[in-house]
TIGUVEX-293080 format. One record per residue (C-alpha): residue in one letter; x, y, z. Coordinates in steps of 0.25 Angstrom, whole numbers, plus 5000, padded with zeros to 4 digits. Layout:
AXYZ
...
END
This chain:
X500050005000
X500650144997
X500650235009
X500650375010
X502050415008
X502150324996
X500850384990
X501350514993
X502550484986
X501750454973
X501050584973
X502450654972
X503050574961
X501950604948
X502350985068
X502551155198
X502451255206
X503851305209
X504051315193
X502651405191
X503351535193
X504451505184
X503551465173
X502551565174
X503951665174
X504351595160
X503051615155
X502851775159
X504351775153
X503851715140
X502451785138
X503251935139
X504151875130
X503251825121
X502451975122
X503752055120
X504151935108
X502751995101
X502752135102
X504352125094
X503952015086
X502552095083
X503252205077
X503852105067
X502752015063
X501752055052
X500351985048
X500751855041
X500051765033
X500451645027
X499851535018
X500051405022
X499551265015
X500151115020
X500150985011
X499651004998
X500150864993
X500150934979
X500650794974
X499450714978
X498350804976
X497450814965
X497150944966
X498450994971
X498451114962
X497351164965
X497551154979
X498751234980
X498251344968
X497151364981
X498151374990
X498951494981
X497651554977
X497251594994
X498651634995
X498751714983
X497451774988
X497851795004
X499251835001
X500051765014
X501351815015
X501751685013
X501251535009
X501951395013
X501851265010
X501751165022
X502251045015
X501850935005
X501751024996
X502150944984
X503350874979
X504550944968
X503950864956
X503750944945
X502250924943
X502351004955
X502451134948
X501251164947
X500951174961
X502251284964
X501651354951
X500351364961
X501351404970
X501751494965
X500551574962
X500951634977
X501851734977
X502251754990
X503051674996
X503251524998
X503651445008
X503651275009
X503851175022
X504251035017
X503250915017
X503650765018
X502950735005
X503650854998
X504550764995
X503850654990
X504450564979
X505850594982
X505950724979
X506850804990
X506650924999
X507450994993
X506750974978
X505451014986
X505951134990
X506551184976
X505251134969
X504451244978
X505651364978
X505951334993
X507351344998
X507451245012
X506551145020
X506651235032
X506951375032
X506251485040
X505951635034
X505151765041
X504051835038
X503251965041
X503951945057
X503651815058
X504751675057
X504351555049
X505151425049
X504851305039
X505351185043
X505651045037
X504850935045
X505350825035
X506650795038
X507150645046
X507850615058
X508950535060
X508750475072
X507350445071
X506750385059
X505250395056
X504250335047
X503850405035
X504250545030
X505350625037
X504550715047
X505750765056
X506450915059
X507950865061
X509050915068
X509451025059
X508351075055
X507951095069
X509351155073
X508951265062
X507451275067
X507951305079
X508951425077
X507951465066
X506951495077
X507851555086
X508351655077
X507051715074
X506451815083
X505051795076
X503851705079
X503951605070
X502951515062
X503551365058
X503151275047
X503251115046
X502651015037
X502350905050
X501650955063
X502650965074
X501550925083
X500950815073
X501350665080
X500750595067
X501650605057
X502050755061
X503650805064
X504350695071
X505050795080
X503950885081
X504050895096
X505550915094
X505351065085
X504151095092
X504951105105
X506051165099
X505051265095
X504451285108
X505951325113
X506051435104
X504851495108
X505551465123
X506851535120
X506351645113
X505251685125
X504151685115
X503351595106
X504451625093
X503751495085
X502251525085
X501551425073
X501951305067
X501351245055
X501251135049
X500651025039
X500850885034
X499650835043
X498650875035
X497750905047
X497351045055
X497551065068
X498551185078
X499151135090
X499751245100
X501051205108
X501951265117
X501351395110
X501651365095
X500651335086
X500651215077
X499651215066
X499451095055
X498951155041
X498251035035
X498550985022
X497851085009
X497450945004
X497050835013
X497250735023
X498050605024
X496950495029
X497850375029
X498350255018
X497250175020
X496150295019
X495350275006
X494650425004
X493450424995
X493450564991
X493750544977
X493450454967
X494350334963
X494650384950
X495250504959
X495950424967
X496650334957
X497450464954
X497750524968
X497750394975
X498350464989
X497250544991
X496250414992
X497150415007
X496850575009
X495650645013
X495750765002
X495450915005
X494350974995
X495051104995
X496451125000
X496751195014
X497751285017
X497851405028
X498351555030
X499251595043
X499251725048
X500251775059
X499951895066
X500551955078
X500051875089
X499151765081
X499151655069
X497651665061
X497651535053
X496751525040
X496351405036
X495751335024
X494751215025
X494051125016
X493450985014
X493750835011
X493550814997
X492550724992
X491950675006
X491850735019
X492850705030
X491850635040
X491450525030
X492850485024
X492750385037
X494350435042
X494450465057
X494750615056
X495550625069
X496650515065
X497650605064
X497150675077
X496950805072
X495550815064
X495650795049
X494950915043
X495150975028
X495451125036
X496651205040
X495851285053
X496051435055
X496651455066
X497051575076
X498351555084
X499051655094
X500451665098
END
């Protein structure tokens, strides 16, 4: 039986009492930090927007150009100051030139985070990144007062071996996370393809980069790391920890439902031709979602649509199975920092 990562494959080939004083001392410490850190970075930071869409799979939709040319048409129309890519965005094959012409139609600017099936069919990252006109797999940049990191959430670890895709921040890259972070005086929004707080299929070392980024936020006296987004799990949900917020932007096409799922949404005829989507539960319209980031607040627009061909509570899949709900949304939401 061909799994997922084998069908995938096909496709791109044609995140007591003694001690009460002290703490509550460290905290007052901490709060008039955090209110003197906002009234400098204030003076910085302008309105931003930014458009942001997560695993297109362009290679294995039917409709991926349309898709995507719905995607460029809301951003051409709401003019972010910038659009990015989540990951699984589509493979460097040349077929694929029709979605960076779509692409293109934007004429801001552009940013792209790596997914694990971006390199699909043995192509390398670095092939990726010269088909999209990117330059590294993790780099950081700043924009209108505020810092932004993209990271690489694909790489492997020696010392610990794990089954399926590479799904691991390594030593390196977290040594240059690190200084990265501590260099900037800016709050700061993070990128990553797999949730760091995701334990199905999410980073490995999750907990390892999220603590590093709660010690930032320790050693500059504020909350320096505000947002982290992220995709790969095609699902919708915001955790708050330790005062960072993690939000998961669901996939812009649909949801995984397993390798032995059999969707009846479309017709056999359909599905003799795009044979990994009989495992999928396929979004009508696709989903994407806006990010504004004020002074003192992040006001997330999103998108939402329906399962095409049948409705989610009679294709008979147990819609908690992946513990966050399955839904065809990205929520709106409204997060203070």
């Amino acid at each position: 039986m061909i799994n997922r990562k084998q069908f995938l494959k096909i496709g791109s080939l044609g995140i007591s009492g003694l001690l009460a004083p002290a703490a509550f001392s460290i905290a007052k410490t901490r709060t008039d930090l955090d209110s003197a850190a906002s009234e400098n970075l204030g003076a910085r930071q302008q309105n931003l927007k930014f458009g942001i869409i997560a695993d297109l799979h362009y290679d294995l939709m039917h409709d991926g150009e349309r898709r995507a040319q719905l995607f460029i048409d809301a951003m051409n129309q709401q003019q972010p100051d910038f659009i990015i890519s989540l990951g699984d965005f589509c493979v460097p094959k040349p077929a694929n030139k029709k979605l960076m012409a779509i692409w293109a139609q934007f004429k801001g600017k552009k940013h792209y985070v790596l997914g694990n099936h971006d390199t699909d069919g043995g192509f390398t990252k670095q092939q990726a990144l010269a088909f999209w006109d990117a330059t590294s797999p993790y780099y950081s940049f700043d924009d209108k007062g505020f810092h932004f990191v993209v990271l690489d959430g694909n790489e492997k670890d020696p010392e610990n071996k794990i089954e399926g895709y590479p799904r691991t921040i390594a030593k390196e890259q977290l040594t240059w996370l690190k200084q990265d972070l501590q260099q900037t005086k800016l709050r700061t929004i993070i990128f990553c393809h797999q949730g760091l707080e995701n334990t199905i299929g999410g980073l490995d070392n999750g907990m390892q980069v999220r603590y590093l980024l709660e010690q930032i936020n320790s050693e500059a006296g504020f909350n320096k790391i505000i947002l982290v987004l992220t995709g790969h799990h095609h699902l919708n949900y915001h955790n708050e920890i330790n005062g960072i917020h993690y939000v998961q932007i669901n996939s812009s096409s649909y949801y995984w439902a397993g390798e032995t799922f059999e969707s009846k949404a479309f017709d056999a005829a359909f599905y003799k031709d795009h044979g990994i989507l009989k495992r999928t539960l396929v979004y009508q319209d696709p989903i994407w979602a806006t990010v504004s980031i004020g002074k003192k607040e992040i006001t997330i627009q999103g998108t939402e649509t329906v399962m095409a061909g049948i409705p989610l509570d009679q294709t008979g899949i147990d819609v908690y199975k992946d513990v966050y709900p399955i839904t065809s949304k990205v929520d709106s939401r409204k997060l203070m920092y």
